[in-house]
C-alpha positions as CSV (number, residue, x, y, z in Angstrom):
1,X,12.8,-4.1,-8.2
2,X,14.9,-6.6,-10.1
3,X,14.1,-10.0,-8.4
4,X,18.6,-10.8,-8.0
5,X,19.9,-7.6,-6.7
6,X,23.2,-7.3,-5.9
7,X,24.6,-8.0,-2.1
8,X,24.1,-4.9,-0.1
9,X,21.1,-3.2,-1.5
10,X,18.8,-1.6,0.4
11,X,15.3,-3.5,0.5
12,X,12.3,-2.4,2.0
13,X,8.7,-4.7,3.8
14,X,6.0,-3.3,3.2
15,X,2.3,-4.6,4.4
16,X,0.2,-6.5,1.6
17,X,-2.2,-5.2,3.7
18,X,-0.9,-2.0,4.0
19,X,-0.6,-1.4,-0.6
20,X,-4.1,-3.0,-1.1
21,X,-5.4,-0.3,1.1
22,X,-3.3,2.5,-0.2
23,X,-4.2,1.1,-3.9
24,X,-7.9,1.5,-3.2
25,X,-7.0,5.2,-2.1
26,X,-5.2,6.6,-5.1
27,X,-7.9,4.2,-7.1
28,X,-5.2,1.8,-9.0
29,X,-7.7,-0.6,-10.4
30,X,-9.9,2.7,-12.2
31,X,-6.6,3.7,-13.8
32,X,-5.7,0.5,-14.8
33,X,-8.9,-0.4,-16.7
34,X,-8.4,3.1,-18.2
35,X,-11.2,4.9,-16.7
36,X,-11.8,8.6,-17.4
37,X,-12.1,10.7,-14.3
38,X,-15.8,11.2,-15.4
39,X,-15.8,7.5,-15.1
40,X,-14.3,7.2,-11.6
41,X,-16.4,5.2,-8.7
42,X,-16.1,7.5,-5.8
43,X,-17.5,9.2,-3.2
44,X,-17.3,12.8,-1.6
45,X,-15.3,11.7,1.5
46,X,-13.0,8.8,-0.7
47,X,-9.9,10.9,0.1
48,X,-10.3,11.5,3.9
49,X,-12.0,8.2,4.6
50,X,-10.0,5.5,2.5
51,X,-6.9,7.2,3.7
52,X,-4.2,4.1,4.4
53,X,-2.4,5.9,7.1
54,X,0.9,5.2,7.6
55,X,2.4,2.1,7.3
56,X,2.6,0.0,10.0
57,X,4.9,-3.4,9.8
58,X,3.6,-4.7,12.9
59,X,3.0,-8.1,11.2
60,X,6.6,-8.5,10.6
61,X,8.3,-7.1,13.9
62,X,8.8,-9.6,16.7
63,X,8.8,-7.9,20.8
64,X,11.6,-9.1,22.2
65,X,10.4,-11.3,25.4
66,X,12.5,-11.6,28.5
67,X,12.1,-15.4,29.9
């Protein structure tokens, strides 16, 4: 996104955590560097076993406490 959106767009958190995991599972750094799927560094069980799973923003949610 455009770092100086306009007042009242819709903006999303994500997890760091969260995209460096889900950028190891769809294997962002191969493609970057151009690798060929012959190329490809993975194993038999990379798509059931590097598998993000949902995001989760519990890093940025606050419980509300009662005093």
């Amino acid at each position: 996104m455009d770092a100086s959106q306009d007042v009242g767009t819709t903006a999303f958190l994500i997890s760091a955590k969260w995209v460096k995991k889900y950028k190891r599972y769809i294997l962002f750094d191969q493609f970057s560097f151009g690798y060929t799927e012959e190329k490809m560094n993975i194993t038999e069980d990379h798509w059931t076993k590097a598998h993000p799973g949902p995001i989760k923003n519990n890093e940025f949610i606050e419980e509300d406490k009662e005093n």
